[in-house]
Short mmCIF file of the C-alpha atoms (twelve columns), coordinates in Angstrom:
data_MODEL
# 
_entry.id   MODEL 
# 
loop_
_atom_site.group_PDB 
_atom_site.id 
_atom_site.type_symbol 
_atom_site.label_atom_id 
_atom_site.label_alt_id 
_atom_site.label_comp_id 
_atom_site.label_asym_id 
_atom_site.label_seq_id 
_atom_site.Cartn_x 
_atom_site.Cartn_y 
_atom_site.Cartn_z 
_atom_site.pdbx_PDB_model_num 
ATOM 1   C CA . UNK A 1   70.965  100.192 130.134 1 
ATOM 2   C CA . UNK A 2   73.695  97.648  129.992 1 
ATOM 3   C CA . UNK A 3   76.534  96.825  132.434 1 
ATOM 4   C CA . UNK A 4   79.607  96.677  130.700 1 
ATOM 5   C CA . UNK A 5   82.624  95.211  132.382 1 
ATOM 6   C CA . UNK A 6   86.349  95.704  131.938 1 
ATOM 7   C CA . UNK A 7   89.252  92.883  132.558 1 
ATOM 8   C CA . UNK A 8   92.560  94.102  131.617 1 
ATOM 9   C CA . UNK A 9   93.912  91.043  130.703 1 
ATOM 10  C CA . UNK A 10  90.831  89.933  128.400 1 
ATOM 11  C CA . UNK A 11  90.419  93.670  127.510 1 
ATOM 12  C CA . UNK A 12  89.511  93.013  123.226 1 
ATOM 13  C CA . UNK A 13  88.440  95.169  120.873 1 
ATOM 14  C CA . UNK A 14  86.399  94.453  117.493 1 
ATOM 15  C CA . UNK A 15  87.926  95.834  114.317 1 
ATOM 16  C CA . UNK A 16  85.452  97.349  112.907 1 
ATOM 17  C CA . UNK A 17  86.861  96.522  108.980 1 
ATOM 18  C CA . UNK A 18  87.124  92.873  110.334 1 
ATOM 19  C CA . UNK A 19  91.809  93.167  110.196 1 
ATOM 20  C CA . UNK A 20  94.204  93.330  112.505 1 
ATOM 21  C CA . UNK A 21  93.919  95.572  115.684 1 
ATOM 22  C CA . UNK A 22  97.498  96.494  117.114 1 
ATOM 23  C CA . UNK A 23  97.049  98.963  120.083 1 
ATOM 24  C CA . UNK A 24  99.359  102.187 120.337 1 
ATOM 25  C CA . UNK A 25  100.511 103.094 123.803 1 
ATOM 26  C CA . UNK A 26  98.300  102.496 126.925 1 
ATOM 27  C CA . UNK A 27  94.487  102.892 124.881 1 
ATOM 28  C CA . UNK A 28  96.116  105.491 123.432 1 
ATOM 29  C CA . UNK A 29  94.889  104.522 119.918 1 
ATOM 30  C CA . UNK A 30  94.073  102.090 117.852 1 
ATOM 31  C CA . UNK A 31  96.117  100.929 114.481 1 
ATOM 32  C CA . UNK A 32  93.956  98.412  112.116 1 
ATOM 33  C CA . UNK A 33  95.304  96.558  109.505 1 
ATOM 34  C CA . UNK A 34  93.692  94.761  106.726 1 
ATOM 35  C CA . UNK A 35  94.934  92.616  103.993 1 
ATOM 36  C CA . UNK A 36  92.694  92.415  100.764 1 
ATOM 37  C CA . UNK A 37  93.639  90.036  97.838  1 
ATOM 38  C CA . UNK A 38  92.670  90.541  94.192  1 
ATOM 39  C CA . UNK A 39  94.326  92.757  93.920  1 
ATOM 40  C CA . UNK A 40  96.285  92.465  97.130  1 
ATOM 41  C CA . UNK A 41  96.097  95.601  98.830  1 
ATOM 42  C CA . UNK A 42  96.650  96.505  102.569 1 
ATOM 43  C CA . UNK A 43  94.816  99.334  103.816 1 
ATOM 44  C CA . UNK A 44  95.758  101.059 107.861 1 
ATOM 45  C CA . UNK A 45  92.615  102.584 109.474 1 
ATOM 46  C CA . UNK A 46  93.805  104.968 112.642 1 
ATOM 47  C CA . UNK A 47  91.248  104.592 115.371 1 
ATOM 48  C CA . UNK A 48  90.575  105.862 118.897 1 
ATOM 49  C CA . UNK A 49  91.407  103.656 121.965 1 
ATOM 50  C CA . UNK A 50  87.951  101.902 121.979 1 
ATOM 51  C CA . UNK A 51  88.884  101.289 118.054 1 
ATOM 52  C CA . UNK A 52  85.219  103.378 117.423 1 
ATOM 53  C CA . UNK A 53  86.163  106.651 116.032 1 
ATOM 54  C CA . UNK A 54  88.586  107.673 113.352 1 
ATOM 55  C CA . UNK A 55  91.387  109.509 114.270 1 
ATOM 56  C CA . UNK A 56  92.782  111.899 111.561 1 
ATOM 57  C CA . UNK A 57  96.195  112.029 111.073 1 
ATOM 58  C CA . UNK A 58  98.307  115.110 109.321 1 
ATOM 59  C CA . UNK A 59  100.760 112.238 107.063 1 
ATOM 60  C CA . UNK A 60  100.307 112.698 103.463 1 
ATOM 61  C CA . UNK A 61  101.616 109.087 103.570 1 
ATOM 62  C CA . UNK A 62  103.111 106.410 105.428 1 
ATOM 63  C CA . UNK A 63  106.653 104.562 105.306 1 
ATOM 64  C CA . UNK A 64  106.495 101.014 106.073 1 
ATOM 65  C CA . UNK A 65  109.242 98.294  105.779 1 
ATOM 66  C CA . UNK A 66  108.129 95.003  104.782 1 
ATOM 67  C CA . UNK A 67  109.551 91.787  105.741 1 
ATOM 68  C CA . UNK A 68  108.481 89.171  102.905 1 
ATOM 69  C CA . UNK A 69  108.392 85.329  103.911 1 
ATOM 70  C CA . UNK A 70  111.782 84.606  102.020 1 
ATOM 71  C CA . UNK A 71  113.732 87.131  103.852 1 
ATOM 72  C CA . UNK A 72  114.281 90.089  101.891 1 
ATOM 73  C CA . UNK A 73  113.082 93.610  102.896 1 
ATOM 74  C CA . UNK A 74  110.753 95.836  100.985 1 
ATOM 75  C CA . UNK A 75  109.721 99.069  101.503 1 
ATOM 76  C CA . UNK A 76  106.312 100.206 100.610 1 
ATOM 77  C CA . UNK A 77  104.628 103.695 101.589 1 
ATOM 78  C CA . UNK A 78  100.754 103.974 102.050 1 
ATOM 79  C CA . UNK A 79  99.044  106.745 100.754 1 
ATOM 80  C CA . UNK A 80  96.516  108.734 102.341 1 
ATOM 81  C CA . UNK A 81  92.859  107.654 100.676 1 
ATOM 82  C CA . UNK A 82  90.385  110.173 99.892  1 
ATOM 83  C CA . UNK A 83  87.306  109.544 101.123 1 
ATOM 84  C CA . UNK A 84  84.176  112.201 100.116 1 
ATOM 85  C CA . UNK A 85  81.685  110.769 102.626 1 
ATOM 86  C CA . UNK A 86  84.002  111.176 105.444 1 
ATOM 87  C CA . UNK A 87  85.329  114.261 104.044 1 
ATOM 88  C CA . UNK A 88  88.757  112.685 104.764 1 
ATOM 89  C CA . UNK A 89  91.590  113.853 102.533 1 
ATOM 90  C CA . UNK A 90  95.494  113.499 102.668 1 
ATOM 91  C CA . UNK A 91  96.421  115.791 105.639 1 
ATOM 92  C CA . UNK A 92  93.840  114.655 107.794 1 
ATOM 93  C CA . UNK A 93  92.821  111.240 106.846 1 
ATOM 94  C CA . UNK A 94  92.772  108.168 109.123 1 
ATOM 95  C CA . UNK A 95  93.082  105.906 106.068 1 
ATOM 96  C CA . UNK A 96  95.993  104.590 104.328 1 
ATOM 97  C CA . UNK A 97  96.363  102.733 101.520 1 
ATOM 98  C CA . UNK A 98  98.538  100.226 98.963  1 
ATOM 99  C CA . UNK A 99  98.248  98.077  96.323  1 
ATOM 100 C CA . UNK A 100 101.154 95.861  96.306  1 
ATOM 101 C CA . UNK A 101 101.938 92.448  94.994  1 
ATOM 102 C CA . UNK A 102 104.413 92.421  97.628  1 
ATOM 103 C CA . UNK A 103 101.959 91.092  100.273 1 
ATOM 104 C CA . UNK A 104 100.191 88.375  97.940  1 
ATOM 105 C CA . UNK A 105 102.875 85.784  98.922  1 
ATOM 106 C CA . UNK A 106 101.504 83.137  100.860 1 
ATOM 107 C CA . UNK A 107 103.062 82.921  104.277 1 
ATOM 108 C CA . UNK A 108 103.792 85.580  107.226 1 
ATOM 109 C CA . UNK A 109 104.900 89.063  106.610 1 
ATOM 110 C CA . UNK A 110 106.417 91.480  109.183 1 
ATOM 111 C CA . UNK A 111 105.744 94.887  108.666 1 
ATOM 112 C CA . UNK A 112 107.589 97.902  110.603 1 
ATOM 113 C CA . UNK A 113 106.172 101.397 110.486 1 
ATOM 114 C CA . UNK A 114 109.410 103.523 111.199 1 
ATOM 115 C CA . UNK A 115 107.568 106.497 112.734 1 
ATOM 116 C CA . UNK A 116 104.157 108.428 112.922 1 
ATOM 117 C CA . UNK A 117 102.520 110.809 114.725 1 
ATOM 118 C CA . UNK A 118 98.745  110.365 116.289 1 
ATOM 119 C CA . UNK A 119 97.310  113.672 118.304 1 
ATOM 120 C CA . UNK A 120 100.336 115.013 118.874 1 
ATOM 121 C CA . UNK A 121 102.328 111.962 120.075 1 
ATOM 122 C CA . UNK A 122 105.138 110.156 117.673 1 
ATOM 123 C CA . UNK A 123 105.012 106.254 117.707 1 
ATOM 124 C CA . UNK A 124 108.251 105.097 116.791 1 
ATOM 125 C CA . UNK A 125 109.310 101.238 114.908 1 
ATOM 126 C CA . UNK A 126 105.900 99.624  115.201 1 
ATOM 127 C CA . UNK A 127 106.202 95.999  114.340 1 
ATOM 128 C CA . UNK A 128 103.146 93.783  113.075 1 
ATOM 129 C CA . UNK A 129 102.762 90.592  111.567 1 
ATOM 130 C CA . UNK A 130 100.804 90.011  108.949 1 
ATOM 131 C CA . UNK A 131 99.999  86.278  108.544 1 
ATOM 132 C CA . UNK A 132 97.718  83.878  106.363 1 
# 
């Protein structure tokens, strides 16, 4: 039996695929992010507050707006991944996927999901930045 102790302001979480944790509402949920090159491909993983647990979602897919390092604006969509050992399919998957060369520029890349729904509650023009 450990202690575990909780600081708000140091309060961290460990993605568990090793990307980008951005946190939806109050520990609400958990949105992670990671960028793989060769090919480039950027895959979302929806997880619970504690970022432990998989939280299906009901998208088929997901619209995202991309930001590239030169300016210009590009929209990509993720597609739900179908995953047998998880028995995760699209309509209740927590994983989303693209392969893109979009995102194989060097450099920082903002991304803005325009809207999705976790349990029940929309999230609205999430903004992450993706950087190298």
């Amino acid at each position: 039996h450990h202690q575990t102790t909780h600081h708000q302001t140091t309060h961290h979480h460990t993605a568990p695929h090793g990307g980008m944790l951005i946190e939806l509402g109050n520990h609400f949920a958990n949105l992670e992010f990671v960028l793989e090159d060769n090919p480039t491909r950027l895959t979302l993983y929806v997880l619970d507050s504690h970022a432990a647990k998989s939280i299906p979602l009901q998208h088929t897919s997901i619209e995202l707006e991309v930001r590239l390092p030169g300016g210009e604006k590009q929209p990509l969509r993720l597609d739900a991944v179908t995953n047998p050992l998880t028995g995760e399919a699209p309509g209740k998957t927590s994983q989303f996927s693209v392969q893109t060369d979009a995102l194989g520029t060097p450099g920082t890349h903002e991304i803005l999901i325009r809207s999705m729904v976790v349990r029940g509650q929309r999230f609205e023009n999430i903004e992450i930045t993706l950087g190298q």
